[in-house]
PLY file of the C-alpha trace (Angstrom):
ply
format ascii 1.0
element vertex 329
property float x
property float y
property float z
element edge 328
property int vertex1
property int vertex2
end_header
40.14 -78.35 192.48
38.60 -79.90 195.76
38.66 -77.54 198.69
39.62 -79.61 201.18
41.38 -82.66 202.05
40.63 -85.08 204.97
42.99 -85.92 207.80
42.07 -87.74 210.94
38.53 -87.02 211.94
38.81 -83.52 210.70
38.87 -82.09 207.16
41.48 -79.24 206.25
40.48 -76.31 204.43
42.77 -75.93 201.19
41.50 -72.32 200.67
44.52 -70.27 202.39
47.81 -70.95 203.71
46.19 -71.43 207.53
45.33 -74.73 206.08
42.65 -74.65 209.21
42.70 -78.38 210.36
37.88 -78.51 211.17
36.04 -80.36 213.22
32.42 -81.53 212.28
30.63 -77.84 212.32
33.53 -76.12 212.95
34.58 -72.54 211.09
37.90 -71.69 209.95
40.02 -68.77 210.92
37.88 -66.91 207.94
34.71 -67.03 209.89
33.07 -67.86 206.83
34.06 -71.54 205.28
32.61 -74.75 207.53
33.14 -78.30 207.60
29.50 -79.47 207.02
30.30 -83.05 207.70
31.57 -84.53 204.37
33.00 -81.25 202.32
33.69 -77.69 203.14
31.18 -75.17 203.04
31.81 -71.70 201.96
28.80 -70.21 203.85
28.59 -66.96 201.77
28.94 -68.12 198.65
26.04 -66.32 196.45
25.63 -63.43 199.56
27.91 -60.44 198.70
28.57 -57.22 201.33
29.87 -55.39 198.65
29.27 -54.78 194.74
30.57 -51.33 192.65
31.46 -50.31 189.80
35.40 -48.91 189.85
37.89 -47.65 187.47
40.71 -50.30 187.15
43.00 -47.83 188.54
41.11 -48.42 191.91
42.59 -51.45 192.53
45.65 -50.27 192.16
46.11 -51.71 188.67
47.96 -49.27 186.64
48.94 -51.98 183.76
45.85 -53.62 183.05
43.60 -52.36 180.81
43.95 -48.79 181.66
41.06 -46.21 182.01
38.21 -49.30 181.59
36.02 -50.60 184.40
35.45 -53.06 186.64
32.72 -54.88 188.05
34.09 -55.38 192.03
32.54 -57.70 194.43
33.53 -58.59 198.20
31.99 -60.94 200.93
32.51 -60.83 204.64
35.23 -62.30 206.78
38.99 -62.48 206.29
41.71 -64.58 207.29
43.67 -61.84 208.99
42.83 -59.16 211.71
45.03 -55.91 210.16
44.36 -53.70 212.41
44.71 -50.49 210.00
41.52 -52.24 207.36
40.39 -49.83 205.47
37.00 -52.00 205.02
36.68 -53.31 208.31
33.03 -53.10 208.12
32.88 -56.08 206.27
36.46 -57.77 206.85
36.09 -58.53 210.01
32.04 -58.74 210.49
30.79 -62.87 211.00
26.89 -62.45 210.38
26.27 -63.29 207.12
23.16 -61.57 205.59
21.49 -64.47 203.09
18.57 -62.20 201.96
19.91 -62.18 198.56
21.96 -64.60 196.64
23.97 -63.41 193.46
24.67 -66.25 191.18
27.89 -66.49 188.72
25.61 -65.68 185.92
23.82 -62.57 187.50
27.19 -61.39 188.26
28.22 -61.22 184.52
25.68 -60.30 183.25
25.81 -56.88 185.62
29.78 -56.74 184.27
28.38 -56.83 180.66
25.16 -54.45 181.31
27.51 -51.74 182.77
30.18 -52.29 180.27
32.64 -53.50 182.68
36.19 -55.11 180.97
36.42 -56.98 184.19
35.31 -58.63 187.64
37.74 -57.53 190.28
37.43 -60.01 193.79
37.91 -57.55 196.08
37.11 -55.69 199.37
37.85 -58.47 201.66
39.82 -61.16 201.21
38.67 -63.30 198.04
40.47 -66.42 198.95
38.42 -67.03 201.23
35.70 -67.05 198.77
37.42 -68.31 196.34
35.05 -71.46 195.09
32.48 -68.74 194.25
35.25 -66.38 192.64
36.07 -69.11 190.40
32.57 -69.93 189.58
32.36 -66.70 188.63
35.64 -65.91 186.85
34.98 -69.09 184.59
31.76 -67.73 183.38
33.34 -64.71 183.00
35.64 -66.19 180.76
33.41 -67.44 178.62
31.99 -63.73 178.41
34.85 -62.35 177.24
35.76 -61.18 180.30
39.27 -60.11 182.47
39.05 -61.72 186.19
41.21 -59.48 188.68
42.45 -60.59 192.22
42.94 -57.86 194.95
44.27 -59.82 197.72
47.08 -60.21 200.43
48.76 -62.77 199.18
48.08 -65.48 201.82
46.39 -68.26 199.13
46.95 -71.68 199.57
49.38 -73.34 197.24
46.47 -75.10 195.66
44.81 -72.51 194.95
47.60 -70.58 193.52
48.42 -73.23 191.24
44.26 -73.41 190.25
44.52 -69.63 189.10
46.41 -70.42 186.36
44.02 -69.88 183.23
41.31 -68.90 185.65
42.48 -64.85 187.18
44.05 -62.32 184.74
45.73 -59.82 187.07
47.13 -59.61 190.92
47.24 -57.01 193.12
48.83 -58.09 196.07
49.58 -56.57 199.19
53.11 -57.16 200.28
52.48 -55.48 203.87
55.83 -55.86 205.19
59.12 -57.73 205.27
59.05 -58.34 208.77
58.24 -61.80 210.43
57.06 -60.39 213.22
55.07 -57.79 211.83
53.12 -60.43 210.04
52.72 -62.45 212.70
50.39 -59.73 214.90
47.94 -59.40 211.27
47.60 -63.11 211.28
50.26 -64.93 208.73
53.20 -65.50 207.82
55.86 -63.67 205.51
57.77 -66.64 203.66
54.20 -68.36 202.37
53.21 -64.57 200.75
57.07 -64.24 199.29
56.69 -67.93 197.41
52.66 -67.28 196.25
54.32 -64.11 194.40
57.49 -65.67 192.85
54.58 -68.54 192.29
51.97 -66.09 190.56
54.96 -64.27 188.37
56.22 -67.88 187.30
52.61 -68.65 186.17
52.49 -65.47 183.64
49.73 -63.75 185.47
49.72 -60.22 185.45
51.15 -58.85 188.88
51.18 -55.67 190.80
52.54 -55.06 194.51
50.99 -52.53 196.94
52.73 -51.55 200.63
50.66 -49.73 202.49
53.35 -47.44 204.96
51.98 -47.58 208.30
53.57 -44.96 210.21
56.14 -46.44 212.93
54.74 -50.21 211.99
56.68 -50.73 208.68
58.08 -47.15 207.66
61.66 -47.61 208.16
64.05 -46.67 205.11
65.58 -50.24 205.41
62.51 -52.24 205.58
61.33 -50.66 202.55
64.62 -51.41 200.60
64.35 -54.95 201.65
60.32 -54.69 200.16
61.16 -53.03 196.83
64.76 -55.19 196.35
62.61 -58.37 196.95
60.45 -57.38 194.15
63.12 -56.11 191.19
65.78 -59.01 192.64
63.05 -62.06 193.05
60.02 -60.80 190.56
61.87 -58.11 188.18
62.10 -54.48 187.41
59.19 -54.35 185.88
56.53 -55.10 188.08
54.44 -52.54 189.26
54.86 -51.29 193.10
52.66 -49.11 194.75
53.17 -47.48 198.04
50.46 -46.46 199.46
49.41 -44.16 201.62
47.84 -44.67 205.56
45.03 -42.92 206.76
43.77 -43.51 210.35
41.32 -46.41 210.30
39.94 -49.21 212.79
42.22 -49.75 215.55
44.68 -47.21 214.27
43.19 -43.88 215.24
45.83 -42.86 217.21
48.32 -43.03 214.23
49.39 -40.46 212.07
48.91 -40.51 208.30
51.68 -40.81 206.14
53.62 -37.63 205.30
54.59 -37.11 201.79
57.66 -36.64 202.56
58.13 -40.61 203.36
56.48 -41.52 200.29
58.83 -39.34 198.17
61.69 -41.44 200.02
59.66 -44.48 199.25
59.44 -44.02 195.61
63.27 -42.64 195.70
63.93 -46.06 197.12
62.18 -48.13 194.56
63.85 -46.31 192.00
67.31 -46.67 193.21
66.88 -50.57 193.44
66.34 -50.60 189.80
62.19 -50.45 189.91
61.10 -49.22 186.39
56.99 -48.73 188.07
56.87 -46.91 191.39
53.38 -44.99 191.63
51.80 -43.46 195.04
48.74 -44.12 195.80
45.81 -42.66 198.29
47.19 -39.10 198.19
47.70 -36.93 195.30
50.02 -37.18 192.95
50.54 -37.33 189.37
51.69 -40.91 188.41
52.92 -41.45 185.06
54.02 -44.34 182.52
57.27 -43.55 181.65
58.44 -45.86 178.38
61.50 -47.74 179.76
63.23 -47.37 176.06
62.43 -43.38 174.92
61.33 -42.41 178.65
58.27 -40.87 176.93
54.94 -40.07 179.19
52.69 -42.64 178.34
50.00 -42.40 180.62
49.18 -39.98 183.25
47.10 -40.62 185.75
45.57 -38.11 189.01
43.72 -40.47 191.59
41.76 -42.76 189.89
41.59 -40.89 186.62
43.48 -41.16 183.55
44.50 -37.77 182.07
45.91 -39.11 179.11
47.11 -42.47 177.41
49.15 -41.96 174.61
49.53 -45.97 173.67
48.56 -46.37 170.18
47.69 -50.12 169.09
49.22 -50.64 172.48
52.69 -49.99 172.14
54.88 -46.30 172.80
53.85 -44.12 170.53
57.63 -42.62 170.28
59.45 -45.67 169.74
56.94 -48.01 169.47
58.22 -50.22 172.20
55.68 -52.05 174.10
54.98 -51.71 177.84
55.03 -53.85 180.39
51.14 -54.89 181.18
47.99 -55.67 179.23
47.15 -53.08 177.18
43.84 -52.65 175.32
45.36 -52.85 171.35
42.75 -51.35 169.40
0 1
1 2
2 3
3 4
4 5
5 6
6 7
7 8
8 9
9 10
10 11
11 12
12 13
13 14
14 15
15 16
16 17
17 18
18 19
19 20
20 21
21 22
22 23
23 24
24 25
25 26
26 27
27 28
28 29
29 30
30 31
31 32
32 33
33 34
34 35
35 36
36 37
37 38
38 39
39 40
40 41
41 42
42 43
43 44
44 45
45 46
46 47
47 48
48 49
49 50
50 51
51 52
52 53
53 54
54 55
55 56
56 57
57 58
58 59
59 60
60 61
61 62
62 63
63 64
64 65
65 66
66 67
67 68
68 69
69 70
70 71
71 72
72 73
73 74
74 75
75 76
76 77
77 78
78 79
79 80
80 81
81 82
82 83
83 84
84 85
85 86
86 87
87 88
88 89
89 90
90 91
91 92
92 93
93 94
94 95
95 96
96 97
97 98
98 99
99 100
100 101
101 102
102 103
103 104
104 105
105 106
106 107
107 108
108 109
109 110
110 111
111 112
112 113
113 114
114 115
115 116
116 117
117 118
118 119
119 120
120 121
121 122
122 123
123 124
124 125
125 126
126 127
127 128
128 129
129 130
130 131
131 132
132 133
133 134
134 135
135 136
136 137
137 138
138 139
139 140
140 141
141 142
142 143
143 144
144 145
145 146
146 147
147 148
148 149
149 150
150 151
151 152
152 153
153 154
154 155
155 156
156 157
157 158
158 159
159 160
160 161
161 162
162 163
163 164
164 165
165 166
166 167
167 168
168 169
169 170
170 171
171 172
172 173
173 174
174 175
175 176
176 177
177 178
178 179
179 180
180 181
181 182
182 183
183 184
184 185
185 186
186 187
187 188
188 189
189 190
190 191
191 192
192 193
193 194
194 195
195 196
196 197
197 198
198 199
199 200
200 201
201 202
202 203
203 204
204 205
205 206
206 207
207 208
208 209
209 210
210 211
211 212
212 213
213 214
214 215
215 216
216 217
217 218
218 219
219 220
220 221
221 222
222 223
223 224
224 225
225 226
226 227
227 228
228 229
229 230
230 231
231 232
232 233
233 234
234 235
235 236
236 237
237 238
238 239
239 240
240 241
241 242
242 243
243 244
244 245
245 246
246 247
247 248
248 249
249 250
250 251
251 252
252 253
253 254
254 255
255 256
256 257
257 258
258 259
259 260
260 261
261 262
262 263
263 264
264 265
265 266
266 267
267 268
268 269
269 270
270 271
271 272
272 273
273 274
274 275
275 276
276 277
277 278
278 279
279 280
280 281
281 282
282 283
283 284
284 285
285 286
286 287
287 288
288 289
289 290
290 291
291 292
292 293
293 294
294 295
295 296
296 297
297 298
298 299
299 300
300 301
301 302
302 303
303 304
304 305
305 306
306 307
307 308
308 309
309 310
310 311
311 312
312 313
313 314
314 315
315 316
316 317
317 318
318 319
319 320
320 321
321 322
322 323
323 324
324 325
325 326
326 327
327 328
């Protein structure tokens, strides 16, 4: 796809759903993609702030390959200010540090040196690096490789619709289902509701995360609306994780969430019908359950997988398979 479009005198930047309307030498929202004159110029593509190897589980992706790893990769900038960012350091930082550039290729060839399933675009947000994600993901592709997308949901339509083929798995953050709430991180509800309705229709794999930010979006109602959206408008069977807040950033002065709340949360999701409701940042043993037999299929405690009883993929009980991509050998 072309990243831009012209209008005017100015070009507009088709990365995310700001659709930031640039003047010659002028930087989006982001902080990080510039009209050069005559295209768009994603000014840290090659320069990466962060680059780790993680468990899948990290992500949260609890359907996607299970207990494999993954190559993950961030930049700077963002295109929202959340004032509770757990990586901060980097989301919100502007100076871009050149001193080493990290071509598509290299980055493969580091996923296949450390044995990684996948590249997860990650960290901050990857939409706004998403011409070198893409780069990437195609070469990964070619590789044999999985592409992941750990993002909050605010793409542009385009590139929504340019995933297709191109990134294996979403996890996207689904914040809150307030307007308003939105508003003070920088975007909009409605466009993040339609990318994920979008990125279901398109058949690639999807997970939701809420992170419950005490007195911001804890209410019992708000999370109804969040986990009814997802069985009502994506469908039971797509994964949710709520997730637990620590005090970060500009939220120091906030407590963390109690277990209590997320016990209510994942009571919620599974009254609404959720089949997946996992917790996530505290511990907690989160299990598979088969939807058919209600067999354990997977246990996980933090990041580690305790045991996966899927044989050739499927239950191991009743043979039904789950909901995900599952490794089938």
């Amino acid at each position: 796809m072309q990243y831009f479009t012209q209008k005017d005198e100015k070009l507009v930047c088709l990365l995310c759903n700001h659709y930031c309307h640039l003047s010659p030498n002028q930087v989006g929202l982001c902080g990080v993609n510039k009209n050069s004159g005559n295209t768009i110029e994603c000014l840290m593509y090659g320069h990466l702030a962060a680059l780790n190897i993680d468990p899948v589980e990290k992500k949260p992706l609890y359907h996607f390959l299970p207990n494999t790893k993954t190559l993950s990769l961030g930049t700077i900038g963002c295109n929202f200010h959340c004032p509770f960012c757990q990586n901060w350091g980097i989301s919100q930082e502007k100076h871009i540090d050149n001193r080493h550039y990290y071509s598509p290729s290299d980055i493969v060839q580091s996923a296949l040196k450390y044995k990684c399933a996948s590249i997860s675009y990650t960290y901050n947000e990857p939409t706004i690096f998403y011409p070198y994600a893409k780069d990437i993901a195609v070469e990964a592709k070619k590789a044999g490789l999985k592409n992941i997308y750990v993002s909050n949901g605010y793409e542009s339509h385009e590139v929504i619709m340019d995933m297709k083929g191109v990134i294996d798995a979403c996890n996207i953050d689904l914040k809150s289902f307030n307007p308003n709430y939105y508003k003070q991180l920088g975007g909009k509800l409605d466009p993040i509701l339609k990318n994920l309705k979008t990125l279901k229709a398109l058949g690639i794999w999807l997970e939701v995360t809420t992170l419950i930010v005490p007195t911001k979006n804890d209410s019992l109602q708000e999370l109804n609306a969040i986990a009814s959206f997802i069985r009502n408008e994506l469908d039971e069977n797509t994964p949710w994780h709520i997730s637990a807040f620590h005090p970060e950033f500009k939220e120091q002065n906030l407590p963390k969430t109690s277990l209590a709340l997320l016990q209510k949360a994942y009571a919620i999701g599974k009254e609404v019908g959720l089949n997946y409701v996992y917790v996530g940042n505290v511990s907690f043993d989160n299990i598979t359950y088969c939807t058919q037999c209600h067999g354990a299929l997977i246990k996980r405690e933090q990041f580690n997988v305790v045991f996966n009883h899927l044989v050739q993929g499927k239950c191991p009980f009743c043979n039904k398979k789950p909901e995900g991509v599952f490794d089938e050998n």
